[in-house]
Each structure stands twice: as structure tokens, then as C-alpha cells.
Backbone as JSON Lines, residues from 0, in Angstrom:
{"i":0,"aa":"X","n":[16.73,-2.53,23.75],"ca":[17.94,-2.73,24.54],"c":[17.56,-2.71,26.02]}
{"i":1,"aa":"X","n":[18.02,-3.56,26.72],"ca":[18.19,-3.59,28.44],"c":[18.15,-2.39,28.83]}
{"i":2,"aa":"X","n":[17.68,-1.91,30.32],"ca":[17.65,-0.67,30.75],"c":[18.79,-0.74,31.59]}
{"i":3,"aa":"X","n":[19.49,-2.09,31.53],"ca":[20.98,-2.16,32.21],"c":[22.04,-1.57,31.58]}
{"i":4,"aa":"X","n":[21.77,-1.78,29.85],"ca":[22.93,-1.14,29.15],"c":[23.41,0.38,29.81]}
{"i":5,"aa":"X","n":[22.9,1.32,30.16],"ca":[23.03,2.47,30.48],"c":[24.09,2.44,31.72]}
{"i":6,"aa":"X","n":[24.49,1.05,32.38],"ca":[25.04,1.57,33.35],"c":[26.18,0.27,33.52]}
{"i":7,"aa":"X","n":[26.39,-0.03,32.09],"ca":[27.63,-1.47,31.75],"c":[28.96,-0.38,31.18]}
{"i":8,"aa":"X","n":[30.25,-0.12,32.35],"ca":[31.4,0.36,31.61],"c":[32.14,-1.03,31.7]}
{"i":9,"aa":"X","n":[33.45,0.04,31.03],"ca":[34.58,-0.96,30.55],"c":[34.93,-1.73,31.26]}
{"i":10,"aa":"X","n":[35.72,-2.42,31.39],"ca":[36.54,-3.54,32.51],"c":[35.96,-4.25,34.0]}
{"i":11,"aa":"X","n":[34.3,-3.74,33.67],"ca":[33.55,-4.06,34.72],"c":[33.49,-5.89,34.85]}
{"i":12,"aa":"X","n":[33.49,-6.96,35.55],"ca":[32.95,-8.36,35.24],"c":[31.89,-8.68,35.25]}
{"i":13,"aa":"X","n":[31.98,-9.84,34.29],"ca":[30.52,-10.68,33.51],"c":[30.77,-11.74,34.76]}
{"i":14,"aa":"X","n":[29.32,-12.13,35.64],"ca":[29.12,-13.19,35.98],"c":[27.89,-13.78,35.45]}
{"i":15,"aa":"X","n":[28.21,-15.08,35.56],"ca":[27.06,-16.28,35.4],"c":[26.02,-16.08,36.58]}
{"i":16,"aa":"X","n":[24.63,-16.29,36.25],"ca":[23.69,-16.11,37.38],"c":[24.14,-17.23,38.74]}
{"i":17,"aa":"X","n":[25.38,-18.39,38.6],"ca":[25.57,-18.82,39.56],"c":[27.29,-18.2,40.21]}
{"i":18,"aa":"X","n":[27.27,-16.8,39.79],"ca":[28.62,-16.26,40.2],"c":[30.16,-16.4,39.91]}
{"i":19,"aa":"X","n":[29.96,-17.04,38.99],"ca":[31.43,-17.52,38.49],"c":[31.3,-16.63,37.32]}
{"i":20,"aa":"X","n":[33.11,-16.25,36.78],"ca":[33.49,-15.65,36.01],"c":[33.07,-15.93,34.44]}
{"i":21,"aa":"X","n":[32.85,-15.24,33.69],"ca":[32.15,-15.29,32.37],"c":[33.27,-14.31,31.51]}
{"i":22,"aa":"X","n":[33.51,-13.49,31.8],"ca":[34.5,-12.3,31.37],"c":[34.47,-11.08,31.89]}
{"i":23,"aa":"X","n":[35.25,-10.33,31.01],"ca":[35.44,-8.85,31.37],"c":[34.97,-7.88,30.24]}
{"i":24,"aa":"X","n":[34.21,-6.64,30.36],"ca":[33.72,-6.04,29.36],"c":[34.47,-5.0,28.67]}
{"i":25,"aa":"X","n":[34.47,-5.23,27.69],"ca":[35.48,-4.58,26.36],"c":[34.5,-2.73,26.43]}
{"i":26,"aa":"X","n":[33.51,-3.34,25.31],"ca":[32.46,-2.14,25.87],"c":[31.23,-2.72,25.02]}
{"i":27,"aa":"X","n":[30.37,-1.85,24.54],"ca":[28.86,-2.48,24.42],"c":[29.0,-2.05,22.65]}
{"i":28,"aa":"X","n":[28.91,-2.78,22.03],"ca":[28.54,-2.6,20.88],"c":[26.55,-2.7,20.17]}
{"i":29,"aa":"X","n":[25.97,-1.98,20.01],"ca":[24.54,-1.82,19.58],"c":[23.58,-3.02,21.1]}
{"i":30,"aa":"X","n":[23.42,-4.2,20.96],"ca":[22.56,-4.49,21.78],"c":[23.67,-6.27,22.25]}
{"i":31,"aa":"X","n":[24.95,-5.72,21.97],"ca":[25.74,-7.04,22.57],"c":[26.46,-6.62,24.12]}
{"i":32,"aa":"X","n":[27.31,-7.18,24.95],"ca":[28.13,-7.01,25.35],"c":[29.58,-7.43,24.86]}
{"i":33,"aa":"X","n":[30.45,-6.75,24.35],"ca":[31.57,-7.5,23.63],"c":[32.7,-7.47,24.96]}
{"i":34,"aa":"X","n":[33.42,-8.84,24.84],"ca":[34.15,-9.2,25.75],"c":[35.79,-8.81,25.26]}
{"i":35,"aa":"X","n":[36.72,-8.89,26.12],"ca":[37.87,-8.86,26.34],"c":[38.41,-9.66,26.05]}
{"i":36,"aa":"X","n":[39.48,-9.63,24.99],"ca":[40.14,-10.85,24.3],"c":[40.68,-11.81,25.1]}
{"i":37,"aa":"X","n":[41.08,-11.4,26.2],"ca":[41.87,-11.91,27.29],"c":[40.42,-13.53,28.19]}
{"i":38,"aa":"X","n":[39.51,-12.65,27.9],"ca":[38.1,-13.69,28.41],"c":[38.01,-14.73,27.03]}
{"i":39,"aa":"X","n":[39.07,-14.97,26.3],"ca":[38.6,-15.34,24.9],"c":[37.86,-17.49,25.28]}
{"i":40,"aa":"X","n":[36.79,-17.29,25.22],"ca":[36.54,-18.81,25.76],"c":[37.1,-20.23,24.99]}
{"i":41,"aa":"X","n":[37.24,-20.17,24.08],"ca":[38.45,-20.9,23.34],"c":[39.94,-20.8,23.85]}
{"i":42,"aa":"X","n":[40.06,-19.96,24.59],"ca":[41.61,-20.34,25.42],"c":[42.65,-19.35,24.37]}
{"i":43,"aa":"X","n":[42.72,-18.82,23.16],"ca":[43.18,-18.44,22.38],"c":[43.68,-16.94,22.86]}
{"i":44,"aa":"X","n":[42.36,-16.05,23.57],"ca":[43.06,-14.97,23.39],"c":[42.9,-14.1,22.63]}
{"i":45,"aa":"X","n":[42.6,-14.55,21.12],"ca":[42.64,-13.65,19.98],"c":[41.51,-13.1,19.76]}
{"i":46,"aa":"X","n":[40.08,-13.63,20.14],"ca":[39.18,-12.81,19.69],"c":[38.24,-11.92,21.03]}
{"i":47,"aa":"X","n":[37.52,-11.31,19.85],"ca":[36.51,-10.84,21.04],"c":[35.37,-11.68,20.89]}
{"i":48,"aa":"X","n":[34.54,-12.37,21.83],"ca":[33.42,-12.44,21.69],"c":[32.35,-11.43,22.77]}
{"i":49,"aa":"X","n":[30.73,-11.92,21.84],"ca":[29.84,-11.3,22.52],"c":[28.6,-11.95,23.31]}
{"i":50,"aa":"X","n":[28.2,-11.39,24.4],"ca":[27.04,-11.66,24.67],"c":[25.33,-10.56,24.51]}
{"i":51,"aa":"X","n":[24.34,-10.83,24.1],"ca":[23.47,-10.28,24.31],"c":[23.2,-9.39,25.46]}
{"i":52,"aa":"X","n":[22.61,-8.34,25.4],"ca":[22.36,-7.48,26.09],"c":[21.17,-8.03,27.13]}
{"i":53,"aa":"X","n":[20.48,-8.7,26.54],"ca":[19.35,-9.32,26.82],"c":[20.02,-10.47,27.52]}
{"i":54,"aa":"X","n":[20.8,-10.71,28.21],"ca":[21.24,-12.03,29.0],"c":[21.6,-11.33,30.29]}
{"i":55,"aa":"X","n":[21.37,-9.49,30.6],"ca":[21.52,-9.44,31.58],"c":[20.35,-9.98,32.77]}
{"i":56,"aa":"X","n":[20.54,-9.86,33.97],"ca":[19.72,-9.64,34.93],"c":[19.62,-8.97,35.8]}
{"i":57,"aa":"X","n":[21.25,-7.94,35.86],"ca":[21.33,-7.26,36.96],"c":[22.49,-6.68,37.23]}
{"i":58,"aa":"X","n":[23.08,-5.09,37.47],"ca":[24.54,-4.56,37.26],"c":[24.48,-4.19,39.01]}
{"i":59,"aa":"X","n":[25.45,-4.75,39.26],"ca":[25.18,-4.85,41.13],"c":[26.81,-4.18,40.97]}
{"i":60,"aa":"X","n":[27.12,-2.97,41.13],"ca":[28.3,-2.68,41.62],"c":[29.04,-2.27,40.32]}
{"i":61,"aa":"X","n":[30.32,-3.15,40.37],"ca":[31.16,-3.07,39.22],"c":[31.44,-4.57,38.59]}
{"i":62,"aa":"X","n":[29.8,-5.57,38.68],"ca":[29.09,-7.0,38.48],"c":[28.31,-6.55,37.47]}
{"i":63,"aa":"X","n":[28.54,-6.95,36.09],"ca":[27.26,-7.7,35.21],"c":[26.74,-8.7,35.74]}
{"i":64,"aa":"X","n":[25.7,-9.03,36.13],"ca":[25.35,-10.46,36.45],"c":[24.46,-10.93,35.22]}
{"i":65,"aa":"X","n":[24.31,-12.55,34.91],"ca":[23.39,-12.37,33.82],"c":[22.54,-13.71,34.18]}
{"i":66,"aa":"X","n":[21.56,-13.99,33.32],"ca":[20.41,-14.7,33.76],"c":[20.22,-16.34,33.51]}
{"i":67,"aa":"X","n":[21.98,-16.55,33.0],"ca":[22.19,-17.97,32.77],"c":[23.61,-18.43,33.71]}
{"i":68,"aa":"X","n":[24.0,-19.68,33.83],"ca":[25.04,-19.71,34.5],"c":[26.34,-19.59,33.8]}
{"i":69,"aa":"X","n":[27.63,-19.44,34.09],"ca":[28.68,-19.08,33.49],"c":[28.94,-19.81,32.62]}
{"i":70,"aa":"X","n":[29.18,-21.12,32.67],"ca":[29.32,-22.28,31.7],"c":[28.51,-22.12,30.36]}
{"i":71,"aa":"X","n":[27.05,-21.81,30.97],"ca":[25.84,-22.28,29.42],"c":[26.46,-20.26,28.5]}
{"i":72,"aa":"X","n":[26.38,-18.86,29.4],"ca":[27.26,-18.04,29.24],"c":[28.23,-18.21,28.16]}
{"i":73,"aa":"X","n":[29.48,-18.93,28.73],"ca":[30.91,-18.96,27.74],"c":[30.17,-20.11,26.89]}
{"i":74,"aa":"X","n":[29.48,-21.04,26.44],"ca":[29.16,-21.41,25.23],"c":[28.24,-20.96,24.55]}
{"i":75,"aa":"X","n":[27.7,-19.78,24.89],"ca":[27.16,-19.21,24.06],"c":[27.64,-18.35,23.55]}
{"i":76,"aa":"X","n":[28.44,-17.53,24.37],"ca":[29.71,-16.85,23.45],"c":[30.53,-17.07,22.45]}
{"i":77,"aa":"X","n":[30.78,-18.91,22.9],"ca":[31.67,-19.76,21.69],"c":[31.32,-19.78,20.75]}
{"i":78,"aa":"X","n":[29.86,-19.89,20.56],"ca":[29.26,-20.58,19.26],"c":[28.45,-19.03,18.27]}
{"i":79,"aa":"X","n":[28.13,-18.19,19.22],"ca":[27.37,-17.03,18.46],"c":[28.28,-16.63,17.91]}
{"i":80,"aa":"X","n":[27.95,-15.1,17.46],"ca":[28.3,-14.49,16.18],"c":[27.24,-14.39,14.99]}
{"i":81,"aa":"X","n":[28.69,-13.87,14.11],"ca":[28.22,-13.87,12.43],"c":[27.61,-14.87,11.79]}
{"i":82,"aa":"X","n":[27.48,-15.68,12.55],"ca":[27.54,-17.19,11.58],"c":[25.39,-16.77,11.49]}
{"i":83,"aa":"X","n":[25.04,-17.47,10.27],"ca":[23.75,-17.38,10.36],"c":[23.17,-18.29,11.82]}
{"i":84,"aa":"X","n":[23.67,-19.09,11.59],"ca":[23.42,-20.57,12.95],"c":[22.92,-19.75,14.07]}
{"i":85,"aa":"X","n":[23.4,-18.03,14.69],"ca":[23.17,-17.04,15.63],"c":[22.61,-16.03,15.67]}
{"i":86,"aa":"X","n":[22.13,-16.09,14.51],"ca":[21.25,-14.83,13.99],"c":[20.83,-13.76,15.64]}
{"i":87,"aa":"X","n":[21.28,-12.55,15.59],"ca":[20.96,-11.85,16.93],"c":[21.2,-12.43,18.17]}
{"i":88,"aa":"X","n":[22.46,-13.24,18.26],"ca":[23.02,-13.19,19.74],"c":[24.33,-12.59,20.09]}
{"i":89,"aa":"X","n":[24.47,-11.7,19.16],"ca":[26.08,-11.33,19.36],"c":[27.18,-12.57,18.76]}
{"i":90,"aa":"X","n":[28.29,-12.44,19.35],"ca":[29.12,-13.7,18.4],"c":[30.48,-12.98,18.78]}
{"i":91,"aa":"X","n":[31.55,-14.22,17.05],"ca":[32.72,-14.19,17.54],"c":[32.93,-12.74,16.85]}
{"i":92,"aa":"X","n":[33.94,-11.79,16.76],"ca":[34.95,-11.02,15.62],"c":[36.08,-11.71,15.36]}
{"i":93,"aa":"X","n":[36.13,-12.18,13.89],"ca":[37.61,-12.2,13.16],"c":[38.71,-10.9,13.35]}
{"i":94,"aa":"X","n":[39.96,-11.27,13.67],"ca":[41.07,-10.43,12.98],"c":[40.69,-9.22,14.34]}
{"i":95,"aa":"X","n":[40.11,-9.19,14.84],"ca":[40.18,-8.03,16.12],"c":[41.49,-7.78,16.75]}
């Protein structure tokens, strides 16, 4: 796990390494960051997704920053998960 995890709380923001919004942090589940339904990148709302712990680069304040830009970020959020296709990048939760 990141030596950043130690210092990622709740409701802190996810930026893209080019500063734009990615989400808001729910809290850290094992080696993901799980997001705030409200960040849901499908527009929905309903779920949580996650990002890898390993996509940070840097907790500057009350800033996740991470080591891709926001865009490549929220589709990787879209598409990870449970699904085998993601094996260890974090992902979506059903029914959350």
C-alpha cells in the first residue's frame, strides 16, 4: 500500500495530475480509494466507485492528487471493479 494511504481522510478531493476534479473520498477500503456516490462517473449517483491506491502521487493539504489526469482517472473508475476485465484496480459496488 502507498505511504500516502496513512494520511487520505474522508471528504478530502481526488484530483487528476492535471488538477481537475476526479471525486471526493468516501474512505479507503484495503489498497483502493472508494469514492462518493455523489462523484458517481456515470452521472447516476448510485454507486461507489474506486480508485487504486497506487494512482496516488501526492496528498498536498486536503488534495489527493494522483499520477494520471482526471479524465483517463474517471474512466478508470468507470470500467474497474469486480469484473475479472480489472483484476486489482478497485472498481464499481452494486446496491451500495
Amino acid at each position: 500500500m502507498s505511504g500516502y494511504a496513512s494520511q487520505i481522510r474522508q471528504y478530502m478531493e481526488v484530483v487528476g495530475s492535471d488538477g481537475r476534479h476526479v471525486g471526493t473520498v468516501d474512505r479507503l477500503e484495503e489498497d483502493r480509494i472508494k469514492l462518493t456516490k455523489q462523484d458517481d462517473p456515470d452521472g447516476s449517483g448510485r454507486h461507489h466507485h474506486f480508485l487504486p491506491v497506487s494512482s496516488i502521487a501526492a496528498v498536498d493539504g486536503p488534495k489527493v492528487r494522483l499520477n494520471l489526469p482526471a479524465d483517463r482517472a474517471r474512466a478508470l473508475a468507470t470500467i474497474t471493479g469486480d469484473s475479472p476485465l480489472a483484476a486489482g484496480m478497485g472498481g464499481m459496488s452494486s446496491g451500495c
